[in-house]
Steps between C-alpha positions, in 0.01 A plus 500: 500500500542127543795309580562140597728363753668178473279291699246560187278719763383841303326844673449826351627839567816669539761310673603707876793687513560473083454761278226421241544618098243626288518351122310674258281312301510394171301660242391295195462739182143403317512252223584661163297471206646192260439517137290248369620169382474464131602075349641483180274334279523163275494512151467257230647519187405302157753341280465330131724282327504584164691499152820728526418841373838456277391182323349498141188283559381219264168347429412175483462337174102427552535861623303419787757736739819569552794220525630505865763169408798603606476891526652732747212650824561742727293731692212679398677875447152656656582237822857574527436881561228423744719242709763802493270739615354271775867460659515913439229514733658250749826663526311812590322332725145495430480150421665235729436193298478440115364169384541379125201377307530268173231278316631240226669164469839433700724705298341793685695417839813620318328846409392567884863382597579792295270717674656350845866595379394845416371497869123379561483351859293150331320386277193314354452257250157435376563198269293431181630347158280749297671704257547793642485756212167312343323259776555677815340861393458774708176437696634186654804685617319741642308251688765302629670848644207524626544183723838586594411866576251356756753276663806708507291871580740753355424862487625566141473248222786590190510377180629592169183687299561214204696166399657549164391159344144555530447910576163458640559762761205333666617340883562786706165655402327137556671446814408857660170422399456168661632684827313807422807656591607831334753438224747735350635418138819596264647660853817709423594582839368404827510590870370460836316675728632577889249257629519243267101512399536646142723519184564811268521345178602698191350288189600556132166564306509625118453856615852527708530388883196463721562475859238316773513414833334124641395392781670180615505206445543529117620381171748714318637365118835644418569683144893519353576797666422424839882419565798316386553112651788416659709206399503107686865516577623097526493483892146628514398220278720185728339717806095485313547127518474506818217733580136295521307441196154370547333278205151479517276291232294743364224277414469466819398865619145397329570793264337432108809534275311399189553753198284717390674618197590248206822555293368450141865565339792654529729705213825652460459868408555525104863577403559836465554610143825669388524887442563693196633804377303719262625751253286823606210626706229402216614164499478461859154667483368248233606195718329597811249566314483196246683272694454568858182635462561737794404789325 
């Protein structure tokens, strides 16, 4: 026992003629076992500005493509759904940040405000005036993801499995295979593992619904079915002018955007002839077969 007198003078032992108390010790219980720490992981999702999936396209007189003057884009269908399962993911969260990705001419910043509204934390903008259903084809995208991917690290790279002005179905493989990351295509449904190092991907194939599981990181191409996207209400789109939106030259990323593919010409499908009704069986049987010539 210590004690201290008011002089500042200190000794140690019991004090004469005072009773001294005992007080137990305390015990510290041993540190318990924490779980481990598992960070919800970045992904990046890619966006195209194309021709509204409502709109009756035209060609150009010199049919050398289609006439863009004055016609109604939107979002890529494909991108839509994978932008909508990206913020799935978030609101679960596995992912704690999901960055927009658009290449094209300046009419694109309106398509990733659109991804912003629907709720995408940012976005970037690689500029180029190519045409983006022709000039800027699918190997050039997939390198300048590429770029991005490098700077931005995310675990899980979405996109939709096809644009519907060109249907190459061509940059998610391309860009998995610049990473040499595992890619998982036409994906129906997807989910996470506990630790956040793989995905269970269930892929529509022509024989029904195959289902694999990737390591991460990884690129992942959505199919129709995957889900259902949500709506931009008004205030999400005021609030997306306010989140950041990076524009980057994309010349300037040192990336070759020349073509490899030349459009020779472009048609309009041949108008479909009228039906007709026939009087019996035979007759119908003589013009398949005389006519048609499917028989």
């Amino acid at each position: 026992y210590e004690f201290r007198s008011h002089f500042g003078s200190s000794r140690s032992g019991p004090i004469p003629g005072q009773a001294t108390r005992h007080v137990p010790r305390c015990s510290r219980s041993p540190p318990q076992p924490t779980e481990p720490h598992v960070t919800a992981m970045r992904a990046l999702v890619g966006v195209k500005r194309v021709v509204d999936y409502a709109v009756k396209v035209r060609v150009k007189a010199d049919k050398s493509g289609v006439d863009l003057t004055n016609v109604k884009m939107s979002m890529n269908p494909f991108c839509e759904i994978a932008v909508e399962e990206g913020l799935r993911l978030k609101e679960k969260g596995h992912i704690s940040e999901l960055i927009a990705v658009s290449c094209g001419p300046d009419k694109c910043g309106e398509t990733l405000r659109q991804a912003l509204a629907m709720g995408a934390d940012r976005a970037v903008h690689l500029k180029t005036d190519m045409r983006t259903d022709q000039e800027l084809q699918p190997l050039a995208v997939a390198k300048l993801l590429a770029k991005i991917v490098e700077k931005e690290s995310p675990s899980v790279v979405l996109l939709g499995k096809q644009a519907i002005d060109d249907d190459s179905n061509q940059t998610g493989s391309l860009l998995a295979g610049l990473m040499k990351w595992p890619q998982a295509g036409s994906a129906s449904q997807v989910s996470v593992d506990e630790g956040k190092t793989s995905l269970t991907v269930a892929r529509e194939v022509d024989t029904g619904i195959q289902e694999v599981k990737i390591p991460l990181p990884a690129v992942v191409t959505a199919d129709l079915r995957l889900n259902e996207p949500r709506y931009a209400t008004l205030p999400n789109l005021m609030k997306a002018k306010k989140k950041p939106m990076e524009v980057i030259d994309a010349a300037s990323l040192g990336v070759d955007l020349t073509p490899r593919l030349q459009v020779l010409k472009v048609e309009e499908p041949p108008t479909r002839a009228g039906g007709a009704k026939v009087g019996s069986v035979d007759e119908l049987v003589d013009k398949l077969k005389n006519e048609a010539k499917v028989l």
